[in-house]
C-alpha positions as a Markdown table, in Angstrom:
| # | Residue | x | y | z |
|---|---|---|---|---|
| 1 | Unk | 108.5 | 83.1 | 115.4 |
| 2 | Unk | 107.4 | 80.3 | 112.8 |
| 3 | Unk | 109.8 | 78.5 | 110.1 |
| 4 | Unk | 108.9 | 81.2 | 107.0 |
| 5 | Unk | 109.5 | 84.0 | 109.6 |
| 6 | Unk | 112.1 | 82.9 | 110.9 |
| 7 | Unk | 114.1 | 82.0 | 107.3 |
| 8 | Unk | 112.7 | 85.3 | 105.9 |
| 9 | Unk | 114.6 | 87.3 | 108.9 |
| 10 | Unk | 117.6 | 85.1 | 108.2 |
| 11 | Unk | 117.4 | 85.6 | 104.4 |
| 12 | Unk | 117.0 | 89.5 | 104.9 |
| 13 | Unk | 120.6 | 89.2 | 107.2 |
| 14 | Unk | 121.9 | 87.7 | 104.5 |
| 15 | Unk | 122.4 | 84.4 | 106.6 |
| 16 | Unk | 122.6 | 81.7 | 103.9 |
| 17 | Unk | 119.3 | 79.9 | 103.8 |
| 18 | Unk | 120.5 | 76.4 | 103.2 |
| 19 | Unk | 119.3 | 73.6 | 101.2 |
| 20 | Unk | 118.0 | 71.6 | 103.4 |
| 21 | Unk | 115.9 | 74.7 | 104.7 |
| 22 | Unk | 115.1 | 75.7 | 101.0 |
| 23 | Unk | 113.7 | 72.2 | 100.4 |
| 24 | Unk | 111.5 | 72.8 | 104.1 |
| 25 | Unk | 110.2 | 76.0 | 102.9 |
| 26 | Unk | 109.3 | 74.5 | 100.2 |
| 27 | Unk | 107.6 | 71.6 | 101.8 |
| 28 | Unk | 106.3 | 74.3 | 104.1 |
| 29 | Unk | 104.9 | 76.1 | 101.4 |
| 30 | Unk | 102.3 | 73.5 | 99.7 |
| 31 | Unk | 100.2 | 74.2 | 102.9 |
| 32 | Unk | 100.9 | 77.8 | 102.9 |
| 33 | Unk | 101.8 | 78.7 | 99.7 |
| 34 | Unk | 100.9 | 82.6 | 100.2 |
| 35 | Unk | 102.4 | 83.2 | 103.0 |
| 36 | Unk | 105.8 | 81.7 | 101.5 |
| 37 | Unk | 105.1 | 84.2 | 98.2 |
| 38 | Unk | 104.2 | 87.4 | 101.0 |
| 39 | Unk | 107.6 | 86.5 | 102.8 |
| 40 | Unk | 109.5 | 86.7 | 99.5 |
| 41 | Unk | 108.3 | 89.7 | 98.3 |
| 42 | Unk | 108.9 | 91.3 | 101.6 |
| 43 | Unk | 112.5 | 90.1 | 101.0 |
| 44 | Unk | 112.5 | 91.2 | 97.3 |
| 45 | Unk | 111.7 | 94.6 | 98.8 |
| 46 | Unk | 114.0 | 94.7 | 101.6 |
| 47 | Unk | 116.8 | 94.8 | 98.8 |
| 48 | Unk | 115.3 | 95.9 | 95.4 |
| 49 | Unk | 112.4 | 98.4 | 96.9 |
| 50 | Unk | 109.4 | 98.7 | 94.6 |
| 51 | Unk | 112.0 | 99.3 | 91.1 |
| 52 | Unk | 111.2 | 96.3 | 88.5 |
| 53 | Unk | 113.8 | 95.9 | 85.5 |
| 54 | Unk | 112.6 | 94.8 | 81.7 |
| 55 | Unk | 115.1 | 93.6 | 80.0 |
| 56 | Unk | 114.4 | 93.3 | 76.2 |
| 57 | Unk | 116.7 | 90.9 | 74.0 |
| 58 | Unk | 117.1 | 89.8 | 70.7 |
| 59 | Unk | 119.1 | 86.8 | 68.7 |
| 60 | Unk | 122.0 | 87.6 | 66.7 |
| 61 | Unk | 121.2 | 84.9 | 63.7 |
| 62 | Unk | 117.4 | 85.1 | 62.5 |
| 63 | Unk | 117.0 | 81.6 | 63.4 |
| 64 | Unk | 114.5 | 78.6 | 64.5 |
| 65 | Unk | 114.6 | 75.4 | 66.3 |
| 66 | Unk | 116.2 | 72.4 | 65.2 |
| 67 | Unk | 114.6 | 68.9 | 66.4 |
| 68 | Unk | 116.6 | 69.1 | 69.8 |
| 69 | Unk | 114.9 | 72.4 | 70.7 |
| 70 | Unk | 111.7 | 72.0 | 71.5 |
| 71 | Unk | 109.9 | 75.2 | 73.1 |
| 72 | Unk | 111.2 | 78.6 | 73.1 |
| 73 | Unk | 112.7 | 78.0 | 76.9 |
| 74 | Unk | 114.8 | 75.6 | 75.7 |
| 75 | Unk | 115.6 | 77.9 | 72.4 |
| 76 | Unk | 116.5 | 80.5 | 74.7 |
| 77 | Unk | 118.9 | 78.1 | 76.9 |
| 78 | Unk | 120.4 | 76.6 | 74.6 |
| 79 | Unk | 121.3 | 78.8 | 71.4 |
| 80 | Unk | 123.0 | 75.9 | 70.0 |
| 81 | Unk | 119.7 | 74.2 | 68.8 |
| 82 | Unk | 119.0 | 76.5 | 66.1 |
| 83 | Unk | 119.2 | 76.5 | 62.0 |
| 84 | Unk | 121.0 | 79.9 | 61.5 |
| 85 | Unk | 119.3 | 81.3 | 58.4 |
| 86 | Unk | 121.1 | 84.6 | 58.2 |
| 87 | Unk | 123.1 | 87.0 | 60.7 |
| 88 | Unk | 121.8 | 90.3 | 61.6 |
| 89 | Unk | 123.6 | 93.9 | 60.7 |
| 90 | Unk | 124.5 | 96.3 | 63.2 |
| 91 | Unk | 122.4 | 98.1 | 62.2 |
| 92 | Unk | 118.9 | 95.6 | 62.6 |
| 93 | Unk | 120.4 | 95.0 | 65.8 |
| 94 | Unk | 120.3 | 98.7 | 66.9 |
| 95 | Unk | 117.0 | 99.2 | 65.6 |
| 96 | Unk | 115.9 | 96.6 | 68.0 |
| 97 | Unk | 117.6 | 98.1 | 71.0 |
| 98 | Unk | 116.0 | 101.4 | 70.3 |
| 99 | Unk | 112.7 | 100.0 | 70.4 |
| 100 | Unk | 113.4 | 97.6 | 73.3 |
| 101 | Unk | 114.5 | 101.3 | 74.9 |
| 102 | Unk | 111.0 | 102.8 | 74.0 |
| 103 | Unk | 109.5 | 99.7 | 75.3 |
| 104 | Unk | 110.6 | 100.6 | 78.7 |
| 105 | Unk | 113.3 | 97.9 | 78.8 |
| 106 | Unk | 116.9 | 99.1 | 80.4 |
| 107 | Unk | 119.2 | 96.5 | 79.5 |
| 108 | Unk | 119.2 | 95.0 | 75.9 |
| 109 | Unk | 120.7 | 91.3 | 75.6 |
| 110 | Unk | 122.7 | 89.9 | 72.5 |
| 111 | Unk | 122.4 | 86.1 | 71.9 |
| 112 | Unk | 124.9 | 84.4 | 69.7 |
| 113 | Unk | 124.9 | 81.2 | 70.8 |
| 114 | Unk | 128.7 | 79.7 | 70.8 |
| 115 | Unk | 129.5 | 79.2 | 67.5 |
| 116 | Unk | 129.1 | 83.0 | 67.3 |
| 117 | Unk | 132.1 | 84.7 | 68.1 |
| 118 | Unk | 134.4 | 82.3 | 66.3 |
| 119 | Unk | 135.2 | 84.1 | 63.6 |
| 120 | Unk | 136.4 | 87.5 | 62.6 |
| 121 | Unk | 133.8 | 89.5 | 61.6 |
| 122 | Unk | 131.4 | 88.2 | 63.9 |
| 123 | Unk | 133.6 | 89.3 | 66.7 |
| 124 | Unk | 134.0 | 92.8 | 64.9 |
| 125 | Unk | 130.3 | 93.2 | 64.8 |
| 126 | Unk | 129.4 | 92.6 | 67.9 |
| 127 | Unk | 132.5 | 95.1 | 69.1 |
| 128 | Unk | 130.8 | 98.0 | 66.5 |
| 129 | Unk | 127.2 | 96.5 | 68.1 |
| 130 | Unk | 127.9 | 97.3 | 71.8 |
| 131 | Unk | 129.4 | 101.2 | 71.7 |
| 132 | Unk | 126.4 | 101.6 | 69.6 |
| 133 | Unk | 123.7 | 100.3 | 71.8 |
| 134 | Unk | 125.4 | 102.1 | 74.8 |
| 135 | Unk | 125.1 | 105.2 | 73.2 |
| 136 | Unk | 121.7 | 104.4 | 72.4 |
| 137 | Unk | 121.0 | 105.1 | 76.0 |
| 138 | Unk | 120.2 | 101.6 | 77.1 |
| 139 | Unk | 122.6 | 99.1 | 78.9 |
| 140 | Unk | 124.1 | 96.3 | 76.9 |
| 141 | Unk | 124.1 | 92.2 | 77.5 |
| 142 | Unk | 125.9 | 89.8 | 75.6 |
| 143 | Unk | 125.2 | 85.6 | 75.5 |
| 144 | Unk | 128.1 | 84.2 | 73.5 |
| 145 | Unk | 128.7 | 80.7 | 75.6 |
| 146 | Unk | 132.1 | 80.4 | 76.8 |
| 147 | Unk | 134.8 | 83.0 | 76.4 |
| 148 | Unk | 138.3 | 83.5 | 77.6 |
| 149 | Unk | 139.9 | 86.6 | 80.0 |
| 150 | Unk | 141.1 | 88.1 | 77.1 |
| 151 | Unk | 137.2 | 88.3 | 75.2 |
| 152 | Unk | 136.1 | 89.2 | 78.7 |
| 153 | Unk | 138.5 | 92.4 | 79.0 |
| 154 | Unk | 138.0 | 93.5 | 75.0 |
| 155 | Unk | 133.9 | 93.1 | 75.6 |
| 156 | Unk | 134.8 | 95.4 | 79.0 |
| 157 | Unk | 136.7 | 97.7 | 77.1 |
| 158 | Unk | 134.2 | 98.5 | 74.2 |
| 159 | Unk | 131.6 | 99.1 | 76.8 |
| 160 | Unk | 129.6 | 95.6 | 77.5 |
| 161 | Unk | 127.8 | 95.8 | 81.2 |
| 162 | Unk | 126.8 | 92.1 | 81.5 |
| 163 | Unk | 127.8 | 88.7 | 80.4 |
| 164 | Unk | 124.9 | 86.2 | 80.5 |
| 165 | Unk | 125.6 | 82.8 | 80.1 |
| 166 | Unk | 123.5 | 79.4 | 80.9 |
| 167 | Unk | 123.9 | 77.4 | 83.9 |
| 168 | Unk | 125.4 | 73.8 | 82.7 |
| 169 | Unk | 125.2 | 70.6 | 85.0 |
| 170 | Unk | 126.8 | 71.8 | 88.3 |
| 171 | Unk | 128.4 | 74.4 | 87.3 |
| 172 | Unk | 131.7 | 73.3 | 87.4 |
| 173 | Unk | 133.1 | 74.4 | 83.8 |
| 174 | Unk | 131.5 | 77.4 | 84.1 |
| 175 | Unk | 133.2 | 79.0 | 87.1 |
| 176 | Unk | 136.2 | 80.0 | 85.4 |
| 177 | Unk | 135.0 | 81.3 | 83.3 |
| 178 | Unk | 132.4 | 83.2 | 85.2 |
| 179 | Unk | 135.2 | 84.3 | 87.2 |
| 180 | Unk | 136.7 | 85.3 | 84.5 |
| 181 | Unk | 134.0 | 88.2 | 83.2 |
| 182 | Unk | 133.8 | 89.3 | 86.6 |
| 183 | Unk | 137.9 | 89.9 | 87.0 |
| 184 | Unk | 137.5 | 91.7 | 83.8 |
| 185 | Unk | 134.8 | 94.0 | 85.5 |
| 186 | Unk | 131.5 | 92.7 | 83.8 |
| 187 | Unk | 128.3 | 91.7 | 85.5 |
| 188 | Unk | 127.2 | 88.4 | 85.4 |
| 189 | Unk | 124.0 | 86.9 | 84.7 |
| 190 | Unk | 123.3 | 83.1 | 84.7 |
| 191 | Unk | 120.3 | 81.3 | 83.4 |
| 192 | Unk | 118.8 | 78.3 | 84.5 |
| 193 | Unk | 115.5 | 76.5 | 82.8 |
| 194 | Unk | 113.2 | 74.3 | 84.6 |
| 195 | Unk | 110.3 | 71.8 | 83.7 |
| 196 | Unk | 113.2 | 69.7 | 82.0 |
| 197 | Unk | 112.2 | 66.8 | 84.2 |
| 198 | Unk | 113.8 | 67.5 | 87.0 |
| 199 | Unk | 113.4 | 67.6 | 91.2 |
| 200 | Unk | 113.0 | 70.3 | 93.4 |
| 201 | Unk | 115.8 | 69.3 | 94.8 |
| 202 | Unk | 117.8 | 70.1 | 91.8 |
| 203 | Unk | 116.4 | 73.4 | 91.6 |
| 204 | Unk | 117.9 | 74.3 | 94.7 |
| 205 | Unk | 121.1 | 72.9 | 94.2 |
| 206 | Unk | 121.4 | 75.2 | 91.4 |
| 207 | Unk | 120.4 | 78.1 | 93.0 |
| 208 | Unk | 122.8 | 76.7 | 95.7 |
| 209 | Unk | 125.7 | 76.7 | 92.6 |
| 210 | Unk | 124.8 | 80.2 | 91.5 |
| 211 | Unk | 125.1 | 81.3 | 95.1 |
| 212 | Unk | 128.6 | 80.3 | 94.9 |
| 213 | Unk | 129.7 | 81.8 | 91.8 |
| 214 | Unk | 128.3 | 85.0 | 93.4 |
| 215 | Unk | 126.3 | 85.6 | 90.0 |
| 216 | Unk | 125.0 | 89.4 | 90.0 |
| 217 | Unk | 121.4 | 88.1 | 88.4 |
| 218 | Unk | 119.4 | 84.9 | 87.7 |
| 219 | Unk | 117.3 | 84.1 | 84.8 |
| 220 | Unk | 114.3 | 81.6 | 85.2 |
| 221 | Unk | 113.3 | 79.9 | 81.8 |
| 222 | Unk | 110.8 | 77.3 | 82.2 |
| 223 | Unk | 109.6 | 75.2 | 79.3 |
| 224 | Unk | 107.1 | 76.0 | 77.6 |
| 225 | Unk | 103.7 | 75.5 | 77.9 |
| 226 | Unk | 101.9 | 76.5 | 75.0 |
| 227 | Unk | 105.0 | 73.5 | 72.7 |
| 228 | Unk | 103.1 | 71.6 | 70.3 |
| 229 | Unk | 105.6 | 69.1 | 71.8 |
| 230 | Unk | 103.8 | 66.2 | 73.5 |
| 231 | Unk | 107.2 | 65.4 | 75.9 |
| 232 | Unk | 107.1 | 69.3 | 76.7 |
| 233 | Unk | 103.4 | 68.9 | 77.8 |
| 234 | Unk | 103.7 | 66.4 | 79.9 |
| 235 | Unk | 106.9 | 67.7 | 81.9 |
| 236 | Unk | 105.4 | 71.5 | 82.2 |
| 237 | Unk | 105.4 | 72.6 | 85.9 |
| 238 | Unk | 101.9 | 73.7 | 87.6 |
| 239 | Unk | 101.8 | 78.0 | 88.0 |
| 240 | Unk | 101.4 | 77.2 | 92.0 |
| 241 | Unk | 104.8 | 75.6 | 91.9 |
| 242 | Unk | 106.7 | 77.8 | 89.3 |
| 243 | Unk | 106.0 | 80.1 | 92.2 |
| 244 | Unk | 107.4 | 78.3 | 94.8 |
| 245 | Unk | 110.7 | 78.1 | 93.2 |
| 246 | Unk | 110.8 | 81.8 | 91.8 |
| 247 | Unk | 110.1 | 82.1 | 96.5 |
| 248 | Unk | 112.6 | 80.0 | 97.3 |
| 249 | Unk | 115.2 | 81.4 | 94.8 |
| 250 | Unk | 114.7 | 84.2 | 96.7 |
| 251 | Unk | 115.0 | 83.1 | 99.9 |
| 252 | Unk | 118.2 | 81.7 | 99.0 |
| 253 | Unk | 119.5 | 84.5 | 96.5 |
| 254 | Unk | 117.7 | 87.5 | 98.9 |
| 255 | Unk | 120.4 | 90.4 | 97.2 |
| 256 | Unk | 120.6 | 89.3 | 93.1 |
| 257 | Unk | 118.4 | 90.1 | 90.0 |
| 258 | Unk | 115.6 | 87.5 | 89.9 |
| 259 | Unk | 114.4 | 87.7 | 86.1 |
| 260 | Unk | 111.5 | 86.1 | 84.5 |
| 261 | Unk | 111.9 | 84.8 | 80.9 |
| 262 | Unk | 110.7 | 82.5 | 78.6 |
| 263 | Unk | 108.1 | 80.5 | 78.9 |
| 264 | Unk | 106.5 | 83.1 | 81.5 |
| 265 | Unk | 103.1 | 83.9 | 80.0 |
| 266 | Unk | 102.0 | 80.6 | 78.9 |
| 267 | Unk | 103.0 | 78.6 | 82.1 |
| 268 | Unk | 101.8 | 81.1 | 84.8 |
| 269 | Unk | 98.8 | 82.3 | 82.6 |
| 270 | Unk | 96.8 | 84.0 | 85.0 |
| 271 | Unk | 98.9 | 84.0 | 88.3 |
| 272 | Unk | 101.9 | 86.0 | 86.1 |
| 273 | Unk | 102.0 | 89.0 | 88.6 |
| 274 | Unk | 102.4 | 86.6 | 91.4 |
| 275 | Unk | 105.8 | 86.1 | 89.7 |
| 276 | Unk | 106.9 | 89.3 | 91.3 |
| 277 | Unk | 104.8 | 89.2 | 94.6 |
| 278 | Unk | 106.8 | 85.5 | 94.6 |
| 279 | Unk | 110.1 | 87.6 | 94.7 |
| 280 | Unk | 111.5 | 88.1 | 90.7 |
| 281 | Unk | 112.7 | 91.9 | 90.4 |
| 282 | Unk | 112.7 | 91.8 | 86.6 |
| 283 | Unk | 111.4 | 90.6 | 83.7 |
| 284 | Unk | 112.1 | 89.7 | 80.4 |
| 285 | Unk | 109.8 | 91.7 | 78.0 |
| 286 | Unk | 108.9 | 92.6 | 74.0 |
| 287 | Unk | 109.7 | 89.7 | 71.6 |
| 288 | Unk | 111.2 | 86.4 | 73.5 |
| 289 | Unk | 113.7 | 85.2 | 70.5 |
| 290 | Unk | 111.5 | 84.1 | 67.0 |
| 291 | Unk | 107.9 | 85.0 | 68.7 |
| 292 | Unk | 106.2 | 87.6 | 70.5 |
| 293 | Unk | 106.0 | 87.0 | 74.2 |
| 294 | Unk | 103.8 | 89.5 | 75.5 |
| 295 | Unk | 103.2 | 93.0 | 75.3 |
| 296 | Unk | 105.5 | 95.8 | 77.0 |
| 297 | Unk | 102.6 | 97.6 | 77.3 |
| 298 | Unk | 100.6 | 94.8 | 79.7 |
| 299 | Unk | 103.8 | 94.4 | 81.3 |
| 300 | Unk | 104.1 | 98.6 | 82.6 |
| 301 | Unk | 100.1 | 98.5 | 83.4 |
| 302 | Unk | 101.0 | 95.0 | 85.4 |
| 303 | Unk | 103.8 | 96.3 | 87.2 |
| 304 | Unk | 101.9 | 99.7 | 88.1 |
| 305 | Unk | 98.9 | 97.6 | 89.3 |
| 306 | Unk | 100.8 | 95.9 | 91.6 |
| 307 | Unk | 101.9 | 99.3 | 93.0 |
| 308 | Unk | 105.5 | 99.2 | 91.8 |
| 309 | Unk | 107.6 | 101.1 | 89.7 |
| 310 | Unk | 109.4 | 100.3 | 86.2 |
| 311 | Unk | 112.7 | 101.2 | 86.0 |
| 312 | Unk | 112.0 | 103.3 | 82.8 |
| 313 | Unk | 109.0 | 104.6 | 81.9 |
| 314 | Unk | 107.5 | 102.7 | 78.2 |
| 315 | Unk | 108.0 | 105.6 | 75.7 |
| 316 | Unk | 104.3 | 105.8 | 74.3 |
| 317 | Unk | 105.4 | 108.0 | 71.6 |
| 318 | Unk | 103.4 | 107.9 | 68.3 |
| 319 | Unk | 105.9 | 110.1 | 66.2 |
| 320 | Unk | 106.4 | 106.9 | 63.7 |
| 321 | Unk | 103.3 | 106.9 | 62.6 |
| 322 | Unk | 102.3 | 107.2 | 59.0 |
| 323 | Unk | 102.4 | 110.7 | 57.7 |
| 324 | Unk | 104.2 | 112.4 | 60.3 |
| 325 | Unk | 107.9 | 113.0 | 61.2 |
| 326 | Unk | 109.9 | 109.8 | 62.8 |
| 327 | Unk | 110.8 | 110.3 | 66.4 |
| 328 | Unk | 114.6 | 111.4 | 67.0 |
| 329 | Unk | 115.3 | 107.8 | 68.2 |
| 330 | Unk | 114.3 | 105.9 | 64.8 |
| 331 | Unk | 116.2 | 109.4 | 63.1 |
| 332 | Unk | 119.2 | 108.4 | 64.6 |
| 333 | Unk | 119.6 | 104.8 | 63.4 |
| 334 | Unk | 119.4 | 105.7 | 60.2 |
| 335 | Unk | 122.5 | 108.4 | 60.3 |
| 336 | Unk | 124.8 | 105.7 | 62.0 |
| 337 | Unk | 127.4 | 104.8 | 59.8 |
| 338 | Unk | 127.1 | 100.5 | 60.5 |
| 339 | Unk | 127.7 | 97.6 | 58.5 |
C-alpha cells in the first residue's frame, strides 16, 4: 500500500491525518496530483455519498468594498470592509431566500458583519428574519462575528440552524465562542480564505485549528482572480493547487461540510468541477454578496454531469413570468406581515 492509499484508509477510519502527513501528501501530490484529487473524492464519498449542498446567501447591508477590501473573497471574509449604504427589510431578505430556495440552494446565510447586531432593531430584525426564512422551507445561517451564550441560545430559540463565522489568526479568540453556539445547539461553520500570501503550511495548520474546534463545515474563499487589484493578481493561487488544498482539507477534515465560495469561478475557471472530484461537498451558489457569481443553473447541470445528486432539485418554474399568475412562493412574500 503507497503513502495516498495508505492516508486515504487512515482518513476514512477517521485516524487524524496529521500535519506533517498533510504537508507529504501535498508534496506527494505535485507528481501525482490526480491520484491525490481520486483519493479525496473516494473519501468525500465514503462520508457524504454522491448528495452536493448549495448554499445561497446574501448581505444584510447593500454594501461595497472599502479600500481595505479588495476582491469579493476578502469582502466575504471580512464584512467589516464595507461602506453600508442601506439595511435590508425582512422582507428583501425573504424574497431572497425564496429564490435562493428555487435555485436549488438548502441553506440560506445572513451576513451582518459585526457591527450588525449591536443595536436594537438590528437584533429584532434578524429574530423576525430567521422564523421567516425557516418557514420558507429552507434552512437558515447567520454571520454576525462574535456573539455571547446568551445571542447563541436566543438565535437557537427563534430557529437559527448554523452559525458561520471567519477563521481569525489561530483560532484562539474564537473558540469560546465557537463553543459557545455549539452548547447553545447550533451548527457551526468556519471560513477560511486563501491566496492572502500565505504557505501551505498555514493552510494546514488551519485546517489543523478547525479540526480542533470540531467545526461541523468549512468554507474555502480564495481571493479573487478576476480583482482589478494588482496585489490580488499577483498573490492568486494556480487552479492545480487550489485543488490540492480543497484534497488535503479533506484528508484532514474526511466527516465535515467542505464548501466552495467566493472566488470559485474565476480562480478555478475551467478545472471548477474538479473542486468536488478534489473532495468539497457543497458549494456556495446564486449571487456571491454585491455580484453575480455564477449561475444555479450551470451549477445543477455541473453537479449532474459529474454523476451526483443536489440536495434539492433547482425549481425551474416559469409562473413569474410576465402575464401570468406569480408562483405560490413569490405569493407568499407578499402576504407576510414584515417590517
Amino acid at each position: 500500500m503507497d503513502f495516498i492509499e495508505k492516508l486515504k484508509e487512515k482518513s476514512i477510519k477517521k485516524k487524524n491525518v496529521s500535519t506533517s502527513e498533510a504537508l507529504e501528501l501535498f508534496v506527494e501530490g505535485t507528481g501525482n496530483p490526480y491520484r491525490v484529487l481520486a483519493a479525496a473524492s473516494e473519501i468525500r464519498e465514503h462520508f457524504k455519498g454522491k448528495d452536493i449542498i448549495l448554499c445561497g446567501m446574501t448581505h444584510l447591508i447593500s454594501a461595497k468594498c472599502t479600500q481595505e477590501c479588495t476582491s469579493r473573497a476578502s469582502f466575504h471574509s471580512n464584512p467589516d470592509h464595507v461602506s453600508a449604504q442601506k439595511i435590508k427589510t425582512a422582507r428583501q431578505v425573504l424574497a431572497e431566500a425564496v429564490q435562493a430556495k428555487k435555485n436549488g440552494a438548502e441553506f440560506f446565510s445572513i451576513i451582518t458583519g459585526s457591527e450588525g447586531l449591536k443595536t436594537k432593531k438590528a437584533w429584532k430584525n434578524i429574530c423576525q428574519i430567521i422564523p421567516a426564512i425557516n418557514k420558507s422551507g429552507i434552512k437558515p445561517c447567520l454571520a454576525a462575528g462574535m456573539i455571547d451564550a446568551n445571542q447563541a441560545a436566543q438565535l437557537k430559540a427563534v430557529g437559527l440552524l448554523r452559525y458561520c463565522h471567519h477563521l481569525q489568526n489561530d483560532g484562539k479568540e474564537d473558540r469560546a465562542m465557537m463553543n459557545a453556539v455549539k452548547a447553545a445547539g447550533l451548527s457551526v461553520c468556519a471560513g477560511v480564505s486563501f491566496g492572502i500570501g500565505e504557505t501551505f503550511t498555514q493552510r494546514i495548520q488551519s485546517a489543523e485549528v478547525l479540526r480542533k474546534l470540531n467545526v461541523d463545515a468549512v468554507s474555502i474563499n480564495m481571493i479573487d482572480s478576476g480583482s482589478e487589484n494588482k496585489r490580488d493578481r499577483a498573490q492568486t493561487l494556480s487552479p492545480m493547487e487550489i485543488l490540492m488544498t480543497v484534497a488535503v482539507f479533506r484528508f484532514m477534515l474526511p466527516d465535515k461540510d467542505i464548501k466552495l465560495c467566493g472566488g470559485r469561478k474565476n480562480n478555478l475557471r475551467q478545472l471548477l468541477p474538479l473542486g468536488i472530484i478534489a473532495g468539497a461537498n457543497s458549494l456556495m451558489t446564486g449571487n456571491d454578496l454585491n455580484a453575480t457569481e455564477r449561475n444555479s443553473k450551470l451549477d445543477h447541470e455541473m453537479i449532474a454531469d459529474l454523476g451526483l445528486i443536489p440536495t434539492r432539485e433547482i425549481d425551474l418554474c416559469t409562473c413569474d413570468t410576465k402575464g401570468k399568475q406569480r408562483c405560490a412562493a413569490s405569493s407568499a412574500i407578499k402576504s407576510r406581515s414584515l417590517v
